[in-house]
C-alpha angles and dihedrals in degrees: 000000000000097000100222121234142203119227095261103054102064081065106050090044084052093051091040089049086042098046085047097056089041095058089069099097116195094195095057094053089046092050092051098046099045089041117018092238133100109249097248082079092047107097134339083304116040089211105160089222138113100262088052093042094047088044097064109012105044136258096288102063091040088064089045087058096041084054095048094056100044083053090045090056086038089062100045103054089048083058084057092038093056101041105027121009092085116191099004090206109137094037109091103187087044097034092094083048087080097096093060092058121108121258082239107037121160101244103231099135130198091355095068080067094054087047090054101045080052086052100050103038081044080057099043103050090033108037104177086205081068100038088259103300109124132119143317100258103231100130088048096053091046103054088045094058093046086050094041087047123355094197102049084036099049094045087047087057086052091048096048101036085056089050080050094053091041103043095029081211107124085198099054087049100048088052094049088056089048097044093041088044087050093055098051087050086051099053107026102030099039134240096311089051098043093051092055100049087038082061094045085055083045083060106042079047096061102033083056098038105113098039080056087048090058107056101075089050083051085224088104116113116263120211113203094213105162086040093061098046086056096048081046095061092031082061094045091052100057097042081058083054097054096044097055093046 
């Protein structure tokens, strides 16, 4: 039997199987396994997310963490692309996906995924496993713009990554890709797609409020980004000296 539903309700099963899939936090699995501790108790944050993660805990288990969560997104917009996506035609980077679709999927299109990247990135900051306290969804958002449009996605991540290098501040970064990705959703996706990513940049917004608040003040906290991956490769090449000698 096809359960019949109102316009309303593909969405908000989009956004419950999403925010599911979400709650899993990676971070929070790697820091109790390497330390014995939640993540709330690793750093000066506690935020259950790959910089903190690769800050304290090496390189290693930052890449584990940045790969849980981009399964985790993964997951969650296969969960849109077989219920509800419908005929994926018109959407080059989904469009092999067709043969994972239900025989009787609700034909929303390219807005369920929208739905589902909300979903995930709404489970992964507010677990309600952790009484709402996770992460900041960057990772999330991210790899839902590349997934929603490699191209603008993949020009927001530029945008944001040389903010990053410039301004050595993560937070000021992770709100320009969001903003930058928002506008593109406005003007090229039309009015659904623009107020949720409008609310994902809400969200980046107000999980990165007080670091932004900061700034102006200079008490915020720099990451010399571009300054660690040269001290990095400065390290690896001397460790290559000294083995072949």
């Amino acid at each position: 039997m096809i359960l019949s539903f109102n316009f309303g309700e593909p969405r908000l099963i989009i956004l419950s199987l999403a925010y599911l899939c979400g709650m899993f936090l990676t971070a929070e699995v790697v820091t109790r396994k390497l330390t014995g501790k939640p993540c709330s108790q690793l750093g000066t944050t506690g935020n259950p997310g790959m910089a903190n993660v690769m800050a304290h805990l090496g390189f290693k288990a930052g890449i584990t963490v940045l790969i849980g969560d981009i399964v985790k997104s993964l997951i969650a917009v296969v969960l849109a692309v077989y219920f509800f996506y419908g005929q994926a035609n018109g959407h080059p980077f989904w469009s092999y996906l067709g043969h994972f679709q239900g025989q009787h999927s609700y034909s929303l299109g390219q807005i369920s995924l929208y739905y589902a990247i909300l979903g995930v990135t709404l489970g992964h900051n507010y677990p309600l496993w952790l009484k709402f306290k996770g992460g900041k969804g960057v990772v999330t958002s991210c790899v839902g713009y590349f997934i929603l449009s490699p191209f603008y996605g993949l020009i927001a991540m530029l945008i944001g990554m040389v903010t990053v290098f410039i301004s050595q501040y993560l937070a000021l970064g992770a709100v320009v890709i969001t903003l930058v990705f928002t506008g593109y959703a406005f003007v090229a996706l039309g009015s659904e797609a623009g107020i949720i990513t409008l609310l994902l940049a809400l969200i980046m917004v107000s999980r990165n409020f007080r670091a932004l608040k900061q700034i102006p003040q200079g008490t915020a906290e720099k990451n010399d980004v571009l300054g660690a991956i040269r001290q990095k490769l400065i390290a690896l090449t001397a460790t290559n000296r000294t083995k072949k000698s």
